[in-house]
C-alpha positions in Angstrom: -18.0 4.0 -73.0 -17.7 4.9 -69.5 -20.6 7.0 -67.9 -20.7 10.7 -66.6 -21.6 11.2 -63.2 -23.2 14.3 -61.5 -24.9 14.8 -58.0 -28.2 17.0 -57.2 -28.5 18.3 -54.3 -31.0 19.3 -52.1 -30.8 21.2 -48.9 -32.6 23.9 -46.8 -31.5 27.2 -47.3 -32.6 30.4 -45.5 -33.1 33.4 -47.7 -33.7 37.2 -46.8 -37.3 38.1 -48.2 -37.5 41.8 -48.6 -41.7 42.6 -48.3 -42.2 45.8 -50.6 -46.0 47.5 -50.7 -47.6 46.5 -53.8 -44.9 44.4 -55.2 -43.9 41.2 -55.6 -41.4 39.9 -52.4 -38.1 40.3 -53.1 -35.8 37.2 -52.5 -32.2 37.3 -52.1 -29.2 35.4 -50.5 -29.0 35.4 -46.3 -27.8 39.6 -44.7 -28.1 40.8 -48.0 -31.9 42.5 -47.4 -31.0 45.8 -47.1 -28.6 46.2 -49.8 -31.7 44.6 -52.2 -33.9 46.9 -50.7 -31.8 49.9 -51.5 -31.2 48.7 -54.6 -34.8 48.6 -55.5 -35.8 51.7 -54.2 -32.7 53.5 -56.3 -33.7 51.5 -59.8 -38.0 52.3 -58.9 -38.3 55.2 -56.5 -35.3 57.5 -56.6 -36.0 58.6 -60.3 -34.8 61.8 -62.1 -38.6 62.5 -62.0 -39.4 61.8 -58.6 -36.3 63.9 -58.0 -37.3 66.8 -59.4 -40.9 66.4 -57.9 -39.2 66.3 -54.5 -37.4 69.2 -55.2 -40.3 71.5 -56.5 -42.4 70.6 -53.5 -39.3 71.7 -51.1 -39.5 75.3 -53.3 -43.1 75.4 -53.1 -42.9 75.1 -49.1 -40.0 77.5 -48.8 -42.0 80.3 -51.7 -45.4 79.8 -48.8 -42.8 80.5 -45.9 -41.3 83.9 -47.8 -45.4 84.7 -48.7 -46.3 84.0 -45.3 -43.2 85.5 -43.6 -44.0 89.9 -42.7 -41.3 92.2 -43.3 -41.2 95.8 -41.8 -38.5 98.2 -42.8 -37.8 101.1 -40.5 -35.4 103.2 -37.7 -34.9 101.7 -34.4 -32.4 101.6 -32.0 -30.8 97.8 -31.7 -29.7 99.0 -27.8 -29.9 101.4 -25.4 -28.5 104.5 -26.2 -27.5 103.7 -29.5 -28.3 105.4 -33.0 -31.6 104.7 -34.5 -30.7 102.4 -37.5 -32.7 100.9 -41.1 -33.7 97.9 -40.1 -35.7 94.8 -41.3 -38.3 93.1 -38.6 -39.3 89.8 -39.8 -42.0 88.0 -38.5 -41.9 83.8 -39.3 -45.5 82.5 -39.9 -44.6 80.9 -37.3 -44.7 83.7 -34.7 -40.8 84.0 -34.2 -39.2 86.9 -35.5 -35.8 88.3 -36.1 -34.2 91.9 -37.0 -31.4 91.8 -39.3 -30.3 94.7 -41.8 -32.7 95.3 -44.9 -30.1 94.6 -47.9 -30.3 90.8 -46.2 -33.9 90.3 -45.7 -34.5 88.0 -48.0 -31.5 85.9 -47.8 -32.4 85.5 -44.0 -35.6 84.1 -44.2 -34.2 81.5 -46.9 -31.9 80.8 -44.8 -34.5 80.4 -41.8 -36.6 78.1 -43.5 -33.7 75.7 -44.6 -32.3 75.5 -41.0 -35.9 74.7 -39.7 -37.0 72.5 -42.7 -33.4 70.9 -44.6 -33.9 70.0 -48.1 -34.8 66.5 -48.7 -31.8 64.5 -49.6 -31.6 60.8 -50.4 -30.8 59.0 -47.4 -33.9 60.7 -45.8 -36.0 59.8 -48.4 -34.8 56.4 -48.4 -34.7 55.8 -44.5 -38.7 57.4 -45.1 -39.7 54.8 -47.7 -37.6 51.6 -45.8 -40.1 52.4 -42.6 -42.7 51.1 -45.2 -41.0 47.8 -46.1 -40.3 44.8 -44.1 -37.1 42.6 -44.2 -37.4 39.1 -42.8 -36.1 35.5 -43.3 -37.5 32.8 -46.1 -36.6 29.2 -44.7 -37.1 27.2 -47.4 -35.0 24.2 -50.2 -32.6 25.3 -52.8 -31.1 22.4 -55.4 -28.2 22.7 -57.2 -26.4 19.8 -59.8 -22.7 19.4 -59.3 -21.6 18.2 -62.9 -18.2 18.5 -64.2 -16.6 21.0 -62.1 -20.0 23.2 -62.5 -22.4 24.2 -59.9 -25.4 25.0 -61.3 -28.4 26.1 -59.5 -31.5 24.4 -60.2 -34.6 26.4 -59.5 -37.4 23.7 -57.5 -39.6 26.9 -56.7 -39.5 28.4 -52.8 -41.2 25.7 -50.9 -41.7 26.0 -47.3 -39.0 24.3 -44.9 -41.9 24.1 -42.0 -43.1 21.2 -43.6 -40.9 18.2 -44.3 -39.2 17.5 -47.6 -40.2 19.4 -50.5 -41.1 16.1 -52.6 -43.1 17.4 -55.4 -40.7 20.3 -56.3 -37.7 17.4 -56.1 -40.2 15.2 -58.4 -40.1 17.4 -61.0 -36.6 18.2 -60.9 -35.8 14.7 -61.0 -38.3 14.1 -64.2 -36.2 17.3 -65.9 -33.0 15.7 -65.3 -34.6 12.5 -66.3 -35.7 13.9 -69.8 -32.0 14.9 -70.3 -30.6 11.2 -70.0 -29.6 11.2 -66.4 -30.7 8.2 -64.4 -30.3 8.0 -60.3 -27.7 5.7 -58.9 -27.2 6.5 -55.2 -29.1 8.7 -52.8 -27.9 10.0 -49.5 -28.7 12.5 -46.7 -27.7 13.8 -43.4 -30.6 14.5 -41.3 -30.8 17.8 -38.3 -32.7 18.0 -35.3 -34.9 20.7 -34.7 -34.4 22.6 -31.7 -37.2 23.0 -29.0 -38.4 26.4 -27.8 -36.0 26.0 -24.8 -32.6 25.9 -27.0 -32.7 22.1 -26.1 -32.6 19.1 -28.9 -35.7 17.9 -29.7 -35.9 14.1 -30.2 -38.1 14.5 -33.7 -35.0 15.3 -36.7 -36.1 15.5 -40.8 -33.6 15.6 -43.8 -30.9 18.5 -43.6 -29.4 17.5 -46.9 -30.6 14.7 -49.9 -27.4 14.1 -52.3 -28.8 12.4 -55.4 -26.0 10.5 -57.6 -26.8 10.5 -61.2 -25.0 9.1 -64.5 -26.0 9.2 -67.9 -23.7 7.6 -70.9 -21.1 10.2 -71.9 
């Protein structure tokens, strides 16, 4: 009975690691921070609730303006030589005022307070809450066994490509495989310099790339 054949492999990988206050780092595959991020934020932050609290705080703000805001109603001439007229002189809490006609009062100071302070919308909200986060890169090992026309990722953990080959993390993926009937008959690897501060090649180089050959009877 001829043997099946599959090959582990173990390389470095760099990984976008999305740093969230209070929670556990997000990692995800290389330039796709931002799009995690956002998707985090929409599944935990941008609730119906949290929506609505949003919301009421921004009608809270704009019922203290109107409170705060003086209105007097009476005759005056808007220029020289002209009719004395009803009108409405506001006075913002701010000390800017305004004279518009009475019947539209109210709608002006509404409409005062949104041009000074828009409504929150999501993309502000968001663009607030990514200012709190941090998006940088993971280096680190990823294995994966190549078995039958599968690729099928292997989980060995996140372990630090700083410091040389992950060997405990491949131990134990090895002893995994091992339990499942697969035995090691060829390694490989192609090995990468490491570049000096300078952009130059340094002359120290580690492992890039192990390629593990396994077989098992089919």
């Amino acid at each position: 009975m001829l043997p099946r054949h599959a090959m582990l492999v173990i390389t470095r990988a760099v990984f976008d690691i999305v740093q969230i206050p209070g929670q556990q780092p997000l990692v995800v595959a290389k330039d796709t921070g931002d799009e995690a991020a956002r998707q985090w934020w929409d599944e935990h932050v941008r609730m119906p609730v949290a929506g609505i609290q949003s919301s009421v705080s921004w009608d809270q703000q704009l019922a203290e303006w109107q409170a705060a805001t003086k209105v007097q109603v009476g005759k005056e001439r808007l220029h020289d030589g002209g009719p004395r007229v009803e009108v409405a002189r506001i006075t913002f809490p701010d000390g800017t005022d305004g004279v518009v006609d009475p019947a539209v009062a109210h709608d002006y100071i509404t409409e005062e307070f949104q041009a000074r302070f828009p409504p929150p919308t999501a993309p502000a909200q968001f663009a607030d809450w990514r200012e709190t986060g941090q998006i940088g890169e993971l280096h680190t090992w990823a294995g994966c066994l190549y078995r039958g026309g599968e690729q099928i990722p292997l989980d060995i953990g996140l372990p630090a490509a700083e410091f040389g080959y992950p060997i405990r993390e491949v131990l134990g993926c090895l002893d995994r495989l091992a339990a499942d009937g697969w035995q090691i008959v060829h390694v490989s690897e192609d090995r990468v310099g490491h570049h000096a501060a300078d952009g130059e090649l340094a002359r120290e180089n580690g492992v890039g790339t192990a390629r593990y050959l396994l077989s098992r009877p089919a």
